[in-house]
C-alpha positions as a Markdown table, in Angstrom:
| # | Residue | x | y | z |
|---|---|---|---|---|
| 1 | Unk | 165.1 | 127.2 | -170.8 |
| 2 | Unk | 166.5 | 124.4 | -167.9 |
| 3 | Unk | 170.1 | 125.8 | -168.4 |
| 4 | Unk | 170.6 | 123.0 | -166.3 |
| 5 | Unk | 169.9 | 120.0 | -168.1 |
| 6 | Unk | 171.4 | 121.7 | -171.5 |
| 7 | Unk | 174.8 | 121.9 | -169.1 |
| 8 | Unk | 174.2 | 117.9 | -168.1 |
| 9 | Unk | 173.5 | 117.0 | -171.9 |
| 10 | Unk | 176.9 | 118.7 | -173.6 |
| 11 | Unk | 178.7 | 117.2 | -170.3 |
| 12 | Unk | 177.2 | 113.9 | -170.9 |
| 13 | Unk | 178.6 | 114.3 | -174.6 |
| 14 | Unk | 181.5 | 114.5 | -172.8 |
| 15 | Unk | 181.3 | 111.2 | -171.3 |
| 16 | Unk | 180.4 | 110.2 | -175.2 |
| 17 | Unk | 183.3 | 111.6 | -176.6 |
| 18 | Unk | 185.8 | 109.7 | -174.0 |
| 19 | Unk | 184.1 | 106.4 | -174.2 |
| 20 | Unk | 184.2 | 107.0 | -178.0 |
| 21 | Unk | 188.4 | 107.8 | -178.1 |
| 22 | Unk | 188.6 | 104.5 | -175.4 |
| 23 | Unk | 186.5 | 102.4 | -178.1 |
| 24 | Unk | 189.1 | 103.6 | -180.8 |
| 25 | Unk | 192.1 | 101.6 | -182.6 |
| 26 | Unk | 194.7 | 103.0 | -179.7 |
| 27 | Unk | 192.1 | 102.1 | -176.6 |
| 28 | Unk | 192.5 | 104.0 | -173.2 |
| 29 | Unk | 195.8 | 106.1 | -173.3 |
| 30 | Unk | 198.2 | 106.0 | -170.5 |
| 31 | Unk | 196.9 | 105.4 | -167.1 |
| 32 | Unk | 193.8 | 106.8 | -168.2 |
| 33 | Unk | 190.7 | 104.9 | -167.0 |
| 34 | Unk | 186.8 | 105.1 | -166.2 |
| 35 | Unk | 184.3 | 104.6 | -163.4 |
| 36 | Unk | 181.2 | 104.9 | -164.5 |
| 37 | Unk | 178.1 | 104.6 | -162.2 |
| 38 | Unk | 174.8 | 104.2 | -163.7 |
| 39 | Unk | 170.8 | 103.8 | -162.5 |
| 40 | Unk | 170.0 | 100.0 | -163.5 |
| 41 | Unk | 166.7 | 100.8 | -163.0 |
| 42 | Unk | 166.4 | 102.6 | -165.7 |
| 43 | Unk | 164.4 | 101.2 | -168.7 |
| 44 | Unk | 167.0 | 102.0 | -171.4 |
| 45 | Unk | 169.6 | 99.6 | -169.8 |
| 46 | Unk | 169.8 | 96.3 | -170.8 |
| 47 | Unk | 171.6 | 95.1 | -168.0 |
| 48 | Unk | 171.5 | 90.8 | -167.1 |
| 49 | Unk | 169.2 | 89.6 | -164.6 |
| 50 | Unk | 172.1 | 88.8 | -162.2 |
| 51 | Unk | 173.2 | 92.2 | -162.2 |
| 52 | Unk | 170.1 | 94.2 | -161.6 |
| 53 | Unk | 169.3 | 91.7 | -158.9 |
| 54 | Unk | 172.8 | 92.5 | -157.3 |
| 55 | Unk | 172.3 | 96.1 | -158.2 |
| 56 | Unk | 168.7 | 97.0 | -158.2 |
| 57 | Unk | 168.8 | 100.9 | -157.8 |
| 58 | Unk | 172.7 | 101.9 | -159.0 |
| 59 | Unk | 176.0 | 100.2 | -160.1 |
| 60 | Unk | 179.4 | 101.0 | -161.0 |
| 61 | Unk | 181.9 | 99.3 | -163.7 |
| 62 | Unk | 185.5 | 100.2 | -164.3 |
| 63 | Unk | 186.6 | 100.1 | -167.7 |
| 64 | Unk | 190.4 | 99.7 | -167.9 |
| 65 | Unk | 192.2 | 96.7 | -169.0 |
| 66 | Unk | 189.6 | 94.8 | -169.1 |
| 67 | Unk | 186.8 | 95.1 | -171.4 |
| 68 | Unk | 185.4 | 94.2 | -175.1 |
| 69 | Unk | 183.2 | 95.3 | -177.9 |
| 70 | Unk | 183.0 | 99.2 | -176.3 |
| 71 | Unk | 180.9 | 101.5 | -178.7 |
| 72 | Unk | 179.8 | 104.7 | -178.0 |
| 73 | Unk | 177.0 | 105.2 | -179.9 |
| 74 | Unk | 175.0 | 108.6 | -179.9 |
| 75 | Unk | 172.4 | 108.2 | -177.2 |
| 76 | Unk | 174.1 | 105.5 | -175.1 |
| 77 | Unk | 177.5 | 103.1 | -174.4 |
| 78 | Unk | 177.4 | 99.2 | -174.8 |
| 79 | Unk | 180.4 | 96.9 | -173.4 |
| 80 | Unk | 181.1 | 93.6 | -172.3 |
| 81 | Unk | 183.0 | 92.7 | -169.4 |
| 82 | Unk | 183.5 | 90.3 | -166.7 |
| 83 | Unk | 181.6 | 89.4 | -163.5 |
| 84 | Unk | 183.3 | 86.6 | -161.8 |
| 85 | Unk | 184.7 | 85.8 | -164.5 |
| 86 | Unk | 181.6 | 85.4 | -166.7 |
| 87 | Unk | 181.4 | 87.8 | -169.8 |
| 88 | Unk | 178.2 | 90.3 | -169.6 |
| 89 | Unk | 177.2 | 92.4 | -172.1 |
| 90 | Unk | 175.9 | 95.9 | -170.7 |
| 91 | Unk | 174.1 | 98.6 | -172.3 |
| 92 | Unk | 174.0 | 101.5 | -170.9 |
| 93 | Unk | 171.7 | 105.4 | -172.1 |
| 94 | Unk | 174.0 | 107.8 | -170.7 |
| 95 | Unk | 170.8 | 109.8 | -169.6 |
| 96 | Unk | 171.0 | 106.8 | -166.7 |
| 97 | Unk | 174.6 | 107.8 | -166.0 |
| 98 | Unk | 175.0 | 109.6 | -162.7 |
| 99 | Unk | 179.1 | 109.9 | -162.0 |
| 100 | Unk | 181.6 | 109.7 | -164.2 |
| 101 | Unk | 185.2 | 109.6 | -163.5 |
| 102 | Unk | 189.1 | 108.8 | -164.8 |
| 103 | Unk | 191.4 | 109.1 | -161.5 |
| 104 | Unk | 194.4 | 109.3 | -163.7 |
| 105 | Unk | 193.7 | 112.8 | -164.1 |
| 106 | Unk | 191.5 | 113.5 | -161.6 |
| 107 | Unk | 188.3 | 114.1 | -163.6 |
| 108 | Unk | 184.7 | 114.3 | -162.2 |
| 109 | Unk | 181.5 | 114.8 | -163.4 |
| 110 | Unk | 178.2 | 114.2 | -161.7 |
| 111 | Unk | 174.7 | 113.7 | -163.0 |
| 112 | Unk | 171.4 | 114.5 | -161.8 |
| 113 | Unk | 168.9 | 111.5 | -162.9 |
| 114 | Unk | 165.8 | 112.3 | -164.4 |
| 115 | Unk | 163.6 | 109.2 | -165.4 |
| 116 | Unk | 162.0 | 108.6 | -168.4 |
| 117 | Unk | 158.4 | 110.0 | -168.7 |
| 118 | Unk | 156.3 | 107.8 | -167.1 |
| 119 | Unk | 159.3 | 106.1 | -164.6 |
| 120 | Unk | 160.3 | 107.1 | -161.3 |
| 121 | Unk | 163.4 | 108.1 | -160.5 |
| 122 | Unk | 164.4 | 105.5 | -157.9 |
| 123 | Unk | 166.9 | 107.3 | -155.3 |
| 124 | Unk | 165.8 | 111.0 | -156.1 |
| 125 | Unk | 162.6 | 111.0 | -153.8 |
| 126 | Unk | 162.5 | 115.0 | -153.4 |
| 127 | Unk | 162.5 | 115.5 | -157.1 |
| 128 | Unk | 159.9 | 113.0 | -157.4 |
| 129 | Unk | 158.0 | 114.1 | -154.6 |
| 130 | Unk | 158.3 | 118.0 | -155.4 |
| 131 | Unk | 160.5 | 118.7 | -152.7 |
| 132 | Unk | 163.5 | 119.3 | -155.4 |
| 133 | Unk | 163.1 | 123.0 | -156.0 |
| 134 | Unk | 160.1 | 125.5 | -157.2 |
| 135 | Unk | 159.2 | 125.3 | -160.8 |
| 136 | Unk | 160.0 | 121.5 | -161.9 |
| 137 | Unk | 158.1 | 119.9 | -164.3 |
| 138 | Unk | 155.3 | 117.6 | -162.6 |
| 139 | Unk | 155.0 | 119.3 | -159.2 |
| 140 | Unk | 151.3 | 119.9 | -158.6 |
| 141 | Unk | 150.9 | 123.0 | -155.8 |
| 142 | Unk | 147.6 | 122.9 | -153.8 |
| 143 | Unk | 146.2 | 127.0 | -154.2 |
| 144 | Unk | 144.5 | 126.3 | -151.0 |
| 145 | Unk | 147.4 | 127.7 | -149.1 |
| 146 | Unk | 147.1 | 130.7 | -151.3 |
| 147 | Unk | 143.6 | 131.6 | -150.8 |
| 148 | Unk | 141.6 | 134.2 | -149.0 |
| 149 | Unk | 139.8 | 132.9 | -145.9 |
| 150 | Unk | 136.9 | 135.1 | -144.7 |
């Protein structure tokens, strides 16, 4: 069943749902505002050049007073904001999301990052090598170890 992932999907719905109130007529309320750390890597994410060369593996953007054009559509987020002061327009699968959090409140939620099939899942070397836990998807077991020697 990976109880697991279904737990990291509705979560991740809750990222949705946030980014979707934020990208509403009233905007953030409060104090409230978002870190969001992300997996550039991943081939979902159209992310400029500049940025994925900065931030090859992961990166983090704050969305507070500063950003346009925010949509939360079902399977990922696209926004614009600034990087030295030069507008860049990110879009981001929130499968490639790995933390998500609004200190005004104190809200955190963490994500383990799967890549897509046939991608690596750069920074998460024991899942990819096997090493992350019996019974994953892709592990290959040699039966040699298993086997009666005469």
């Amino acid at each position: 069943m990976r109880y697991d992932r279904l737990a990291q999907d509705a979560l991740r719905g809750v990222v949705r749902q946030a980014l979707a109130r934020a990208a509403g007529p009233e905007g953030l309320p409060g104090a409230h505002h978002f870190y969001i750390s992300f997996k550039t890597s991943d081939p979902g994410c159209d992310v400029d050049q500049s940025l994925v060369d900065a931030y090859p593996d992961e990166m983090t953007v704050v969305l507070e007073h500063q950003f346009w054009d925010l949509a939360a559509e079902d399977d990922f987020f696209e926004v614009t904001l600034k990087f030295g002061g030069v507008p860049k327009y990110l879009k981001v699968p929130y499968s490639a999301v790995t933390r998500f959090h609004d200190p005004a409140v104190g809200f955190h939620l963490h994500f383990d990052y799967e890549a897509p099939e046939g991608g690596v899942a750069a920074g998460n070397s024991a899942a990819a090598a096997g090493g992350g836990g019996g019974g994953e998807e892709g592990t290959v077991v040699s039966l040699d170890a298993f086997r009666k020697k005469d």
